[in-house]
C-alpha positions as CSV (number, residue, x, y, z in Angstrom):
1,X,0.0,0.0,0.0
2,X,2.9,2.5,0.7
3,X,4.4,1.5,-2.1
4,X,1.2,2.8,-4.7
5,X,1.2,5.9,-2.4
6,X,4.7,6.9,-3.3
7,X,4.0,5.9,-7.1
8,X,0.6,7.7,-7.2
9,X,2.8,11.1,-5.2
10,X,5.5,10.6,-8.0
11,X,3.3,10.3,-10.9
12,X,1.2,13.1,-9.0
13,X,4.3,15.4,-8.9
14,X,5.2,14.1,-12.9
15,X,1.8,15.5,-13.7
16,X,2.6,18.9,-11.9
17,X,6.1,19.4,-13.1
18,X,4.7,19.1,-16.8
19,X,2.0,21.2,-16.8
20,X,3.3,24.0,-14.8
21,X,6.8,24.4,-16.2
22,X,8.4,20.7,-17.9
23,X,6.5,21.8,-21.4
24,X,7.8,25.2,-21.2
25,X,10.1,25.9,-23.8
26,X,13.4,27.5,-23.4
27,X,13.8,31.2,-24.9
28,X,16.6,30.7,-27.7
29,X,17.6,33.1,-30.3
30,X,16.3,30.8,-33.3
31,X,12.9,30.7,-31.0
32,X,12.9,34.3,-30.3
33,X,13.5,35.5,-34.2
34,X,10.7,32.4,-35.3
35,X,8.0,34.0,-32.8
36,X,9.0,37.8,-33.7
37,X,8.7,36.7,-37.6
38,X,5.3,34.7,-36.9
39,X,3.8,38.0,-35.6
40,X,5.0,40.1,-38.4
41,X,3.7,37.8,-40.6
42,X,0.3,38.4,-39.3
43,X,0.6,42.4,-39.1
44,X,-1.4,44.5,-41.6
45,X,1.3,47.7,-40.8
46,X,3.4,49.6,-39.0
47,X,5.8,52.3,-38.3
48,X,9.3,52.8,-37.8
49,X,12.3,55.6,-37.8
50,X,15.4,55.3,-39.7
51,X,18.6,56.8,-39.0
52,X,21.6,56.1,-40.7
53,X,25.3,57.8,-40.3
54,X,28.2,57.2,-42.8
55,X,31.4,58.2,-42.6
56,X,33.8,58.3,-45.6
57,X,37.3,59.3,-46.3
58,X,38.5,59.3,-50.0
59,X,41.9,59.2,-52.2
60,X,42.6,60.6,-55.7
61,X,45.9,60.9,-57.2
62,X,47.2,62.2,-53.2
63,X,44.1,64.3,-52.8
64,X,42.1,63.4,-49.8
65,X,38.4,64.1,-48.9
66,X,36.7,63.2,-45.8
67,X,32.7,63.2,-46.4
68,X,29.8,62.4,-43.7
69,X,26.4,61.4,-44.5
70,X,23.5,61.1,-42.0
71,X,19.5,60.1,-43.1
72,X,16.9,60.5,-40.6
73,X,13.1,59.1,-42.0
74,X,10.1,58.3,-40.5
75,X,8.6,55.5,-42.3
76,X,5.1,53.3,-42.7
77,X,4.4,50.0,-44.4
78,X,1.2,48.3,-45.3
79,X,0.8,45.2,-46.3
80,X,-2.4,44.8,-48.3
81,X,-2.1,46.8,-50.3
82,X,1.8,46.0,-50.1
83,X,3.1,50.0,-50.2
84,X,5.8,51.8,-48.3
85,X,5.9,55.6,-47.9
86,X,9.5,57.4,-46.3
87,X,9.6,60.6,-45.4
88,X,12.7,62.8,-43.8
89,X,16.1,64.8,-44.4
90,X,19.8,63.7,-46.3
91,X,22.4,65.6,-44.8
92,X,26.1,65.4,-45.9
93,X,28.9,67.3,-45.0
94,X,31.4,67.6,-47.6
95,X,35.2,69.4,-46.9
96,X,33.0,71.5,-44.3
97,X,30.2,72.5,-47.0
98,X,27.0,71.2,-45.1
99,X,23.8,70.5,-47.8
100,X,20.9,69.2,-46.4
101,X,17.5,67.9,-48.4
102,X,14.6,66.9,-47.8
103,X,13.4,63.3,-49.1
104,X,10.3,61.5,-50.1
105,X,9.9,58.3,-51.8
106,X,6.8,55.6,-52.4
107,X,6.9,52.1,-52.9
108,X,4.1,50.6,-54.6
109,X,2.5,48.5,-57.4
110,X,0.9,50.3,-60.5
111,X,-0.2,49.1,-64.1
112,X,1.1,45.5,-63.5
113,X,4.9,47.2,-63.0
114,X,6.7,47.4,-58.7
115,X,7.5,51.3,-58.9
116,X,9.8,53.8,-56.7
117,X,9.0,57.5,-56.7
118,X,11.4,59.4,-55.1
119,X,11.3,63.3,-54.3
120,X,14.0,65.7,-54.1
121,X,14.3,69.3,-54.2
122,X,10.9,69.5,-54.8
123,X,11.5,66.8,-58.1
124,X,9.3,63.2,-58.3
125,X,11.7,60.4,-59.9
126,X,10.5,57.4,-61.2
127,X,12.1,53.8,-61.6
128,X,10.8,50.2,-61.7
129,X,12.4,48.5,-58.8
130,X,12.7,45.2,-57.5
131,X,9.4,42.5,-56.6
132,X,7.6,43.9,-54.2
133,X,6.9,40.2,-52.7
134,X,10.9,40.3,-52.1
135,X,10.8,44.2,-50.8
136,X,7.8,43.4,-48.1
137,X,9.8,39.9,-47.2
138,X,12.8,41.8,-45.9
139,X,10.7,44.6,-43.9
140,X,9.0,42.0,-42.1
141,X,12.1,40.0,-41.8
142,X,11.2,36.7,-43.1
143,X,14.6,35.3,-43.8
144,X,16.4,36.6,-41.5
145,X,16.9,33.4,-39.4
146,X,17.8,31.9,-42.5
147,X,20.5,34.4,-43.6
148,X,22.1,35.0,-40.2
149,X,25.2,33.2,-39.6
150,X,25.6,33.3,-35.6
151,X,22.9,34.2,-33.1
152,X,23.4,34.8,-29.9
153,X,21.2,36.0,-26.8
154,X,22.3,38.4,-24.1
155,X,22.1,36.9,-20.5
156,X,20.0,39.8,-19.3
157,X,16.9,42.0,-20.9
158,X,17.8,45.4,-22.0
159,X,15.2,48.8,-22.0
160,X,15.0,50.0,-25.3
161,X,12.0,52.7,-26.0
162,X,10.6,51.9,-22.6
163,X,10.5,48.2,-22.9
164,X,11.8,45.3,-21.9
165,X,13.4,43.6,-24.4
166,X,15.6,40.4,-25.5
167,X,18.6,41.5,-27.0
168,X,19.7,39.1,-30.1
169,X,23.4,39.4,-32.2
170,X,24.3,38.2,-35.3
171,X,25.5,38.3,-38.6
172,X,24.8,38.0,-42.5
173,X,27.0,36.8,-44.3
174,X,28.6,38.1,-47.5
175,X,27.3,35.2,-49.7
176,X,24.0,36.0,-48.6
177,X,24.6,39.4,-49.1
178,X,25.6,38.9,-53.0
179,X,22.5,36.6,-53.1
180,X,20.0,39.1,-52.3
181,X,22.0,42.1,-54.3
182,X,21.7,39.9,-57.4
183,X,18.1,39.9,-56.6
184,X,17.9,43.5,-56.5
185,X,20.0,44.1,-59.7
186,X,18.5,41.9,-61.8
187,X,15.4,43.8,-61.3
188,X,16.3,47.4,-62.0
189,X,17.4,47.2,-65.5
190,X,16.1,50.4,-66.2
191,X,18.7,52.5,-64.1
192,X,21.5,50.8,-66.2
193,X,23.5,49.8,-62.9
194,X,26.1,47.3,-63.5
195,X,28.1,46.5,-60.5
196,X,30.3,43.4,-59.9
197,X,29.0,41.4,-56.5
198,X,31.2,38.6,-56.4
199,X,33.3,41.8,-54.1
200,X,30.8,41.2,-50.9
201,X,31.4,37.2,-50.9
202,X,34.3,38.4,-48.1
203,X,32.1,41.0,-46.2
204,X,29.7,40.3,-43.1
205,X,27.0,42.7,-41.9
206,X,26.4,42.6,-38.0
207,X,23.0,43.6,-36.2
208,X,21.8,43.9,-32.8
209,X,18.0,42.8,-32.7
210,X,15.9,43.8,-29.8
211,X,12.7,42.1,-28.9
212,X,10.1,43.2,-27.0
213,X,9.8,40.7,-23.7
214,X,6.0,40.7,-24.3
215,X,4.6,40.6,-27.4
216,X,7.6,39.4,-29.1
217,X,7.7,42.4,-31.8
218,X,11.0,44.4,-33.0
219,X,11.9,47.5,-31.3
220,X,14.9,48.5,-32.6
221,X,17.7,47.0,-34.8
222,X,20.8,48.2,-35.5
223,X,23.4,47.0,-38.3
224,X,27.0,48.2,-38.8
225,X,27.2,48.0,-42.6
226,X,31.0,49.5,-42.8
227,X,32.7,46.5,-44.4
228,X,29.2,46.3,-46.9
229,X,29.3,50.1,-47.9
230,X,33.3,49.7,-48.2
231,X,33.3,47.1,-50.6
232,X,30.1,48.7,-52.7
233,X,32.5,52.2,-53.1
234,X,35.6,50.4,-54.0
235,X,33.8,48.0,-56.5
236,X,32.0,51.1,-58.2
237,X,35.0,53.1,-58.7
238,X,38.1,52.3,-59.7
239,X,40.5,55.5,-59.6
240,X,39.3,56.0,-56.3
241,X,40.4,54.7,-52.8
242,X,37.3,54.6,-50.6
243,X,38.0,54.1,-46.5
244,X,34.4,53.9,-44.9
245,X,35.7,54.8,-41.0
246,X,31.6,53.8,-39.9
247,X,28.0,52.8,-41.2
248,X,25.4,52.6,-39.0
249,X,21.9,52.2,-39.3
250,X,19.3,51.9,-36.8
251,X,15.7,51.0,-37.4
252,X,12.7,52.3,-34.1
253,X,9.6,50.5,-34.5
254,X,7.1,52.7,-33.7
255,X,3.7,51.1,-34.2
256,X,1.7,48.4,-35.4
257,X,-1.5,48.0,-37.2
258,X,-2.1,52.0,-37.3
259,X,-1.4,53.0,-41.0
260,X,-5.0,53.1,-42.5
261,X,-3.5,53.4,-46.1
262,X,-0.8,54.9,-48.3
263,X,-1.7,56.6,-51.1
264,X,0.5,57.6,-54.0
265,X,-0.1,62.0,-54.4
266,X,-1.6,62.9,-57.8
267,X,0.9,65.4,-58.0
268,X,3.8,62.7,-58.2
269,X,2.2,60.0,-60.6
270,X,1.8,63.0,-62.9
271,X,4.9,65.1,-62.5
272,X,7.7,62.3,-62.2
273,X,10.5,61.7,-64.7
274,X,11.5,57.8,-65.5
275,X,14.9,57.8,-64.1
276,X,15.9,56.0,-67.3
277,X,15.3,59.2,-69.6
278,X,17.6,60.9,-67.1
279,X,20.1,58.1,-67.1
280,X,20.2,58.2,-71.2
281,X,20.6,62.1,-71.1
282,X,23.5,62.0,-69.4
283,X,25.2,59.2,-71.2
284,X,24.4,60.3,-74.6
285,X,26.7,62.6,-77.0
286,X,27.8,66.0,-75.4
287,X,27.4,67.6,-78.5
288,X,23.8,66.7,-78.7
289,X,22.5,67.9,-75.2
């Protein structure tokens, strides 16, 4: 009789263990990045700010130039329809000349074609850009646990933006990063770009990924992209030596599941130039323009 108490307090206590904390699953980086990915997925917008700050230092024939760059844009995505909308200021500081613009662009899907309009100094630009299946994949992260190389989780939770958050590292590597370049490339025929990508098979971009303790959505990443933005300078130019002494860029989730809709402005579907007339104006003969 003692014996079936202790099995029936042992199977008793089994029964406990499970339920209350044996089927809980432990909090891993490849868990984290699947759960934040799942609720992305689900998302019909959201909001973030994007801030990025380049520093450059150039060499021709002895002459050196030092040049810094800093973009600061508020931006909101919606899924269905799939559109993006930035808006916010370029700034660059050249040999202590400061010029700062402000910038506006739309991502969206018209007559069949994906399409980028772009304003500066008060000018709409037009170019067919990449799939927008392949643009809206990469703002809601959907390979990223794919891509990344390492991942690692910090011991202990970090406030970012007043919450609690998991803090994941890792990296992309540069194989990956050719990969999706190609992608992008392949698809913008209509600027003429022609750049060489087997040069990022050697690079790696690193980002810090924080997650909020709660609800499992972004909060804020941040990427150092100086050995990417190094190797795209070098590759495009060949007379000139390009040192990139930092690239940062750091994305703020704002909200989710506020943006109503993004609408393109009249006055830029009617106004803009296709960046390829622009791009065949300035490669044609002198003599004729």
């Amino acid at each position: 009789m003692k014996n079936k108490k202790r099995g029936l307090t042992a199977a008793l206590a089994f029964v406990l263990v499970f339920t209350m904390g044996g089927c809980q699953k432990a909090t891993t980086p490849e868990r984290l990045l699947g759960e934040m990915a799942a609720h992305m997925a689900k998302m019909d917008s959201y909001t973030m700010n994007m801030k990025m700050d380049m520093n450059i230092a150039t060499s021709v024939e002895g002459f050196d130039m030092d040049m810094n760059m800093a973009m600061d844009m508020d931006t909101e995505i919606t899924v269905e329809p799939a559109r993006v909308h930035g808006n916010g200021k370029l700034s660059m500081d050249v040999m202590g000349q400061n010029i700062d613009m402000d910038m506006e662009m739309y991502s969206l899907q018209e007559d069949g074609k994906n399409l980028s309009y772009i304003n500066i100094y008060d000018t709409w630009i037009k170019q067919e850009t990449e799939d927008m299946t392949a643009t809206m994949e990469a703002y809601t992260f959907k390979d990223i646990q794919e891509l990344s190389q390492s991942l690692e989780l910090a011991g202990e939770t970090q406030t970012e933006n007043n919450k609690e958050c998991y803090v994941l590292s890792g990296n992309i590597s540069g194989d990956a990063i050719k990969g999706m370049l190609d992608t992008v490339l392949s698809n913008m025929d209509s600027t003429g770009l022609d750049m060489d990508t087997d040069v990022f098979a050697s690079t790696r971009l690193d980002y810090r990924l924080f997650i909020d303790k709660n609800d499992k959505y972004p909060v804020k990443m941040t990427m150092d992209l100086k050995d990417l933005m190094e190797s795209a300078m070098n590759a495009s130019q060949d007379e000139v030596d390009f040192t990139c002494d930092g690239c940062d860029l750091t994305y703020d989730f704002t909200a989710f599941n506020t943006v109503p809709s993004i609408e393109l402005p009249d006055e830029a579907r009617e106004s803009a130039t296709d960046i390829g007339e622009l791009t065949d104006g300035l490669s044609g003969n002198p003599d004729e323009l």
